[in-house]
DSSP file (Angstrom, degrees, kcal/mol; ACC not computed):
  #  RESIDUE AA STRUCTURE BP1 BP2  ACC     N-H-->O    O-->H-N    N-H-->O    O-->H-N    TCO  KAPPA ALPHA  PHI   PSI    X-CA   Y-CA   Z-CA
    1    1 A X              0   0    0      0, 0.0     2,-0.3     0, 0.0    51,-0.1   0.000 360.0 360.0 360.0 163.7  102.7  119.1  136.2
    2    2 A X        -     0   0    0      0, 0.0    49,-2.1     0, 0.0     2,-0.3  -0.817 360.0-144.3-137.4 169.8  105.7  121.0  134.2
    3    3 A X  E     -A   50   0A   0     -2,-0.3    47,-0.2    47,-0.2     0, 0.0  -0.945   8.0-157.2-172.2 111.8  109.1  120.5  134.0
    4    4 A X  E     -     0   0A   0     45,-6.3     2,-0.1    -2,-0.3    44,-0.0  -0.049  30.7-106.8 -83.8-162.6  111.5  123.6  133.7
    5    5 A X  E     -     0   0A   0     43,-0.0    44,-0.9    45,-0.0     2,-0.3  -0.646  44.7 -86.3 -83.2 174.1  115.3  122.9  132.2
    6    6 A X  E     -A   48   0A   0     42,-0.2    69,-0.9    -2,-0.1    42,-0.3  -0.817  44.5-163.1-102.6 168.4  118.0  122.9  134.2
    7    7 A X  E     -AB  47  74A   0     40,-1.8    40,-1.4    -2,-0.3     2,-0.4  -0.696  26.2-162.7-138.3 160.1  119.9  126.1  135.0
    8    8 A X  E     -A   46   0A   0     65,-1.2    38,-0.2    64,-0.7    37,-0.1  -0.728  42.9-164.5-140.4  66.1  123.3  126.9  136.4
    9    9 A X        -     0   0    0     36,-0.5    35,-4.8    -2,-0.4    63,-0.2  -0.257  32.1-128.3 -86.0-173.9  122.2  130.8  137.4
   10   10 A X  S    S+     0   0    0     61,-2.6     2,-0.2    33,-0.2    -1,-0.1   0.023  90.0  49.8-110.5  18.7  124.3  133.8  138.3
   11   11 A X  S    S-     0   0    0     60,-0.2     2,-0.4    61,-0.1    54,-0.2  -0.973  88.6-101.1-156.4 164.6  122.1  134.3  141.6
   12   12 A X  B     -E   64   0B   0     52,-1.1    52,-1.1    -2,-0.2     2,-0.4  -0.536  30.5-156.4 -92.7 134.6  120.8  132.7  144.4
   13   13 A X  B     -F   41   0C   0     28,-2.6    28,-5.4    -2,-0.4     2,-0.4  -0.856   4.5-154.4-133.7 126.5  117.0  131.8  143.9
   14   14 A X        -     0   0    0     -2,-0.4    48,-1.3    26,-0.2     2,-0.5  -0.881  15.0-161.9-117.2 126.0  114.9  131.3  147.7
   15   15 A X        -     0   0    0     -2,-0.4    24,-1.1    46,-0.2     2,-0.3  -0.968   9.5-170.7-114.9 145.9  112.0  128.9  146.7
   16   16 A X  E     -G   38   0D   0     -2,-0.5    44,-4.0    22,-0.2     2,-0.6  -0.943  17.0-148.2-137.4 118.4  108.7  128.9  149.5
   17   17 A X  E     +GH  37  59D   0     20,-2.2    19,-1.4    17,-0.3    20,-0.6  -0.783  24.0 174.1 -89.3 132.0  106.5  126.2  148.6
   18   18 A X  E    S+     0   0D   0     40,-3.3     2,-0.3    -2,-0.6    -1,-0.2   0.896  71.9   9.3 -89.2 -30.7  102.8  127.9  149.8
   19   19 A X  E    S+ H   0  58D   0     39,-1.5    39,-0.8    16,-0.1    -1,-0.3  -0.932 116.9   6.4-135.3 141.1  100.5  125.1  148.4
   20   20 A X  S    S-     0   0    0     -2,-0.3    15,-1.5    37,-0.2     2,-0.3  -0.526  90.8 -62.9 100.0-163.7  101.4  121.6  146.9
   21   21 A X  E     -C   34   0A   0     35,-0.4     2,-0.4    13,-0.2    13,-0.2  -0.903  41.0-161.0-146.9 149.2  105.0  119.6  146.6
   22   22 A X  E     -C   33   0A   0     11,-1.4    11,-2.8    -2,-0.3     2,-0.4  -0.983  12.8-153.4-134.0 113.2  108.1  121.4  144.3
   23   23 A X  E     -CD  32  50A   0     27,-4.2    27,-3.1    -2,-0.4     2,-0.5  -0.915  16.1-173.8-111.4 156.0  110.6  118.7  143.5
   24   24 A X  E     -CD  31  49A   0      7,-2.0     7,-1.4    -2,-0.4     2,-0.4  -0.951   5.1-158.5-130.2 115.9  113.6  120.2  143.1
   25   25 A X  E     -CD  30  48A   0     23,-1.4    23,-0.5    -2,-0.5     2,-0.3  -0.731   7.3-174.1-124.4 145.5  116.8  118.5  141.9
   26   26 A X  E     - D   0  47A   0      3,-4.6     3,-0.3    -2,-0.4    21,-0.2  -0.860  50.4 -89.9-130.2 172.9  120.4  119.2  142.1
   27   27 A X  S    S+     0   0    0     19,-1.6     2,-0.0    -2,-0.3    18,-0.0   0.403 131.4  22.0 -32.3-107.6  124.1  117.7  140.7
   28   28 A X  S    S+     0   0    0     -3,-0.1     2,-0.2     2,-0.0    -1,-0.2   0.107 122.9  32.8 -39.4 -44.7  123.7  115.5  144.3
   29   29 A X        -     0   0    0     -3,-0.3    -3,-4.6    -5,-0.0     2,-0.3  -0.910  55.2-136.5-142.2 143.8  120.1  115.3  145.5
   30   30 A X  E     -C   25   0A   0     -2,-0.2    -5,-0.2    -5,-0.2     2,-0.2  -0.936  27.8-162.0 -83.7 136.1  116.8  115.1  144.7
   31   31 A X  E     -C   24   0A   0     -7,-1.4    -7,-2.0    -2,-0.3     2,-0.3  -0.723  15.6-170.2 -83.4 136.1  114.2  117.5  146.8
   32   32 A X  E     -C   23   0A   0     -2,-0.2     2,-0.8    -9,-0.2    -9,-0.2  -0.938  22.4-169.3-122.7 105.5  110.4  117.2  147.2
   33   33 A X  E     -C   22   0A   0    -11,-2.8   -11,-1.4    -2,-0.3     2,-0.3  -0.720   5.3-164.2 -89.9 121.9  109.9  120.3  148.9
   34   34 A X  E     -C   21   0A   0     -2,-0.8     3,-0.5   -13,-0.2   -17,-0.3  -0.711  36.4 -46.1-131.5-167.4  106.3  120.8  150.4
   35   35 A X  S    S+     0   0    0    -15,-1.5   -17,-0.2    -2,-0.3    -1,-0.2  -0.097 129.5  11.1 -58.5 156.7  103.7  123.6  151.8
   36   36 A X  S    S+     0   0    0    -19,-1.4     2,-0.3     1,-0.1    -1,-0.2   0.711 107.8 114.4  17.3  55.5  105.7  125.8  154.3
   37   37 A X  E     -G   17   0D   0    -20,-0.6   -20,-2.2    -3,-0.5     2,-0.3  -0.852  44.2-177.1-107.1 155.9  109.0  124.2  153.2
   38   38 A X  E     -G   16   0D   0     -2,-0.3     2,-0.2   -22,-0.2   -22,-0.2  -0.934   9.8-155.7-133.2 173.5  111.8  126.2  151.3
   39   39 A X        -     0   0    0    -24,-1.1     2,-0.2    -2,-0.3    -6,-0.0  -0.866  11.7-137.2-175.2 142.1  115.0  125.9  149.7
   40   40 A X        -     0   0    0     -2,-0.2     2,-0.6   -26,-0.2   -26,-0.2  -0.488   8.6-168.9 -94.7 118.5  117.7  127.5  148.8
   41   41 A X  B     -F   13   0C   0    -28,-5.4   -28,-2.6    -2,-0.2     2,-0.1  -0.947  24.6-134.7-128.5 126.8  119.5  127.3  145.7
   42   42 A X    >   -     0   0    0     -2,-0.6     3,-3.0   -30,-0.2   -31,-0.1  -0.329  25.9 -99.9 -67.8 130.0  123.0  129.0  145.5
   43   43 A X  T 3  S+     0   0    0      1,-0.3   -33,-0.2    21,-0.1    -1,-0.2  -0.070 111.5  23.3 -67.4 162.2  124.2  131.0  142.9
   44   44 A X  T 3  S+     0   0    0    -35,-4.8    -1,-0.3     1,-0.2   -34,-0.1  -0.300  98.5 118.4  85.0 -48.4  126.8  129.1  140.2
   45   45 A X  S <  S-     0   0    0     -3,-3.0   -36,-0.5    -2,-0.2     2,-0.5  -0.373  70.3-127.2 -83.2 137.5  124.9  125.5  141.5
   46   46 A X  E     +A    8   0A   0    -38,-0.2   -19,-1.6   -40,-0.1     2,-0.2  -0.619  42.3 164.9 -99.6 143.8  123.1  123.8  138.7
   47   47 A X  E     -AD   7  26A   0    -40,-1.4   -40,-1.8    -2,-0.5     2,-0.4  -0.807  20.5-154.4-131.1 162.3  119.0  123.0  139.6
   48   48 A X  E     -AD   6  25A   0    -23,-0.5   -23,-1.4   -42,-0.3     2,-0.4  -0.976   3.2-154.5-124.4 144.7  115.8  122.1  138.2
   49   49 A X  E     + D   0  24A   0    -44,-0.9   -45,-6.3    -2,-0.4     2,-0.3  -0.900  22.1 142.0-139.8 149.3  112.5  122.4  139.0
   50   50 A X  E     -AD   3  23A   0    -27,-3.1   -27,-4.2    -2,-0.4   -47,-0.2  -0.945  37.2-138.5-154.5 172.6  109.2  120.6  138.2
   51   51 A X        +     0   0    0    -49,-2.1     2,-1.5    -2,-0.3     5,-0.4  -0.332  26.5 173.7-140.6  49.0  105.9  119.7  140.0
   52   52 A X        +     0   0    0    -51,-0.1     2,-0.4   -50,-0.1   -30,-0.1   0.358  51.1 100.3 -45.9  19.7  105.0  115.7  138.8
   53   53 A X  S >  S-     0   0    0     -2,-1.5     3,-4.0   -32,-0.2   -32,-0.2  -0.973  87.9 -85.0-135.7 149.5  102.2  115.5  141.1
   54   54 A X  T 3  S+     0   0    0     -2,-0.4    -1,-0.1     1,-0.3    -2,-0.0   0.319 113.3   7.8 -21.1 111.9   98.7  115.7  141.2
   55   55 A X  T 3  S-     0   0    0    -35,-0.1    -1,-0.3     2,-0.0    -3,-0.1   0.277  96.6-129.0  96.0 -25.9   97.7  119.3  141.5
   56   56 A X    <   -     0   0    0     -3,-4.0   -35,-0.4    -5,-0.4     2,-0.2  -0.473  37.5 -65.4  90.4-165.0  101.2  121.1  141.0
   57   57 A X        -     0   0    0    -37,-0.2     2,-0.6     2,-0.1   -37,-0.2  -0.976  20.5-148.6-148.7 143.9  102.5  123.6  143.3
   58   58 A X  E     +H   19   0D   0    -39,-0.8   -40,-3.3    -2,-0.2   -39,-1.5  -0.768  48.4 147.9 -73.5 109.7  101.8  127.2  144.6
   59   59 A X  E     -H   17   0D   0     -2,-0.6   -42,-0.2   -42,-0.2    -2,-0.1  -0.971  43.2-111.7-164.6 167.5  105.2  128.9  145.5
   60   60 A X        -     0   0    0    -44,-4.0     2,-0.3    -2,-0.3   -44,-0.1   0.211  16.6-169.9 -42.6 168.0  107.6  131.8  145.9
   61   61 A X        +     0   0    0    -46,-0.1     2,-0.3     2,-0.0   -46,-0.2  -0.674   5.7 178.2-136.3 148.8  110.6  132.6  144.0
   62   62 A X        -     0   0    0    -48,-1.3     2,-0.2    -2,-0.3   -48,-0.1  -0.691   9.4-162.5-143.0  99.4  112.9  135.2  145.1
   63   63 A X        -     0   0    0     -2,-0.3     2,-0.3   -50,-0.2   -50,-0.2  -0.652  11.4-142.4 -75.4 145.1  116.4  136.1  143.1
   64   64 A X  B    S+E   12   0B   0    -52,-1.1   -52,-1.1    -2,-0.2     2,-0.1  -0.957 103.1  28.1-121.5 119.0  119.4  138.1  144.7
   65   65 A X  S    S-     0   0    0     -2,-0.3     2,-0.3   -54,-0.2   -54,-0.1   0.561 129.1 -84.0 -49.4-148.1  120.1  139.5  142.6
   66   66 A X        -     0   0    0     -2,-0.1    -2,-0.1     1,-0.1   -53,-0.0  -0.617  48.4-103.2-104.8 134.1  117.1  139.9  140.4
   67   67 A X        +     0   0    0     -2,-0.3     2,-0.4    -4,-0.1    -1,-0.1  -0.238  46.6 176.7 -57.5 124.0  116.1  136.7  137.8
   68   68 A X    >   -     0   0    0      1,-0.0     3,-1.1     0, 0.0     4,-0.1  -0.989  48.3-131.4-136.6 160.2  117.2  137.5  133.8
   69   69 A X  T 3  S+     0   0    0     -2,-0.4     5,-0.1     1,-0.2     4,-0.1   0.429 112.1  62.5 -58.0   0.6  116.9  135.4  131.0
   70   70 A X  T 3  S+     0   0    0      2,-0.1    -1,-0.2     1,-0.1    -3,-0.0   0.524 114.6  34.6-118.2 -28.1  121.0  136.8  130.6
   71   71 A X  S <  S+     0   0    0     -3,-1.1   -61,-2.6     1,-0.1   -60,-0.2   0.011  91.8  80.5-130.6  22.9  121.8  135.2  133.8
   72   72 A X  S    S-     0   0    0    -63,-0.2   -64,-0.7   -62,-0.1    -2,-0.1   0.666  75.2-142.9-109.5 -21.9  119.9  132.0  134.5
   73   73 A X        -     0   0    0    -66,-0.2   -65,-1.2     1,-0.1     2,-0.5   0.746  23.2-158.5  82.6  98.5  122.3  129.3  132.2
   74   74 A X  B      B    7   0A   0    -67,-0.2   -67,-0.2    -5,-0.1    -1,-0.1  -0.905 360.0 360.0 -96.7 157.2  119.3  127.5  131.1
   75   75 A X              0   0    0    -69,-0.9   -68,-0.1    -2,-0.5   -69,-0.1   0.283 360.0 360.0 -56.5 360.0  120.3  123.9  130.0
């Protein structure tokens, strides 16, 4: 498993997990997002992401706009 920081970006990031569980945490909730689940994290709201279980996870990412290192806030 890995474990990213968390990030407070300056676009909205579409996660599709294809294989595996994504837990995904936010100020409010924790998420275990698993195959053909997604979720949505809205730009300005601060998230994290990791995969503590066996085997990780296969998945998407899609930024609108496009993920930079200038505009993700990392923690």
């Amino acid at each position: 498993g890995w474990e990213e920081p968390g990030q407070c970006p300056e676009f909205n990031e579409y996660t599709i997990v294809l294989k595996g569980k994504l837990q995904v945490q936010t100020a409010d909730k924790k998420y275990i997002i698993t195959e053909g689940e997604a979720i949505m994290a809205t730009k300005g709201e601060w998230v994290k992401y990791s995969t503590p279980f066996k085997d990780g996870a296969s998945y998407i990412a899609v930024c609108l706009p496009a993920f930079s290192p200038d505009t993700v806030n990392r923690d």
